[in-house]
N, C-alpha and C positions, 0 to 999 in steps of 0.2 A: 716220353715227354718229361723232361725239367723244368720246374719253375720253382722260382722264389719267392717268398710273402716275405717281406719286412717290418711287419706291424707290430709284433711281438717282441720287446727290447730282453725279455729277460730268459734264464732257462725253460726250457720244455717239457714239461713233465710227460704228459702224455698225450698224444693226437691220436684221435679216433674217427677212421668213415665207416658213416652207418652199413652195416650190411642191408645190400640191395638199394642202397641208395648210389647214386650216380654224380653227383657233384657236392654232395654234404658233409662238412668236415669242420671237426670240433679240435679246439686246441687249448691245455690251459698249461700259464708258465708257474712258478715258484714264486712269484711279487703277487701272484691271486688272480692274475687275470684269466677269463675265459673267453676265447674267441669261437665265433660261427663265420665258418668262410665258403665260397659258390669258388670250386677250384680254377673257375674260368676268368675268376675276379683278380685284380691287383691288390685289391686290400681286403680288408675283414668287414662280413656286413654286420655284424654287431660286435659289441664287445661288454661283457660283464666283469665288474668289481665283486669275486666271489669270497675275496679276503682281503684285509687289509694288508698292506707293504709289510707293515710292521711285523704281523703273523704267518704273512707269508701261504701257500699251500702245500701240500704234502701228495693229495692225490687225486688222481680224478678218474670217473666213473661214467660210460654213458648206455643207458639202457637200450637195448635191440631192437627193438620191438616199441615200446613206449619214448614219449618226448622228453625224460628225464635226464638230467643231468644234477651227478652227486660229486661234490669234491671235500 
C-alpha cells in the first residue's frame, strides 16, 4: 500500500514507527516541525513547533519503549 501525507511543507529529517505499534508514526522536517500521524488518516493529528524557522532542526529521536520524543 502507497499513500501520501501532504502536511509537511518542508525536508524530512527523520520518520519513525513505533515498534509494535500498528498505525503510529512520528515525523519531524528541518523548519522544526514534528508531526504524529494515525497512517490511515489524510493529515497529521497533531503537530508541534519543536524549533523555531529560524534555527531550524538537525535531528530527531523517538524512544521504543517510552512516549518521548527528542529532537
Amino acid at each position: 500500500m502507497v499513500k501520501v501525507w501532504k502536511d509537511q511543507k518542508a525536508w524530512i529529517i527523520k520518520v519513525h514507527m513505533q515498534r509494535g505499534g500498528l498505525r503510529e508514526l512520528v515525523s519531524g522536517s528541518v523548519s522544526g516541525d514534528v508531526m504524529l500521524w494515525d497512517i490511515r488518516m489524510d493529515s497529521s493529528l497533531r503537530q508541534f513547533v519543536a524549533h523555531s524557522h529560524r534555527n531550524g532542526m538537525r535531528s530527531l529521536s523517538v524512544h521504543e519503549h517510552a512516549p518521548v520524543i527528542a529532537t
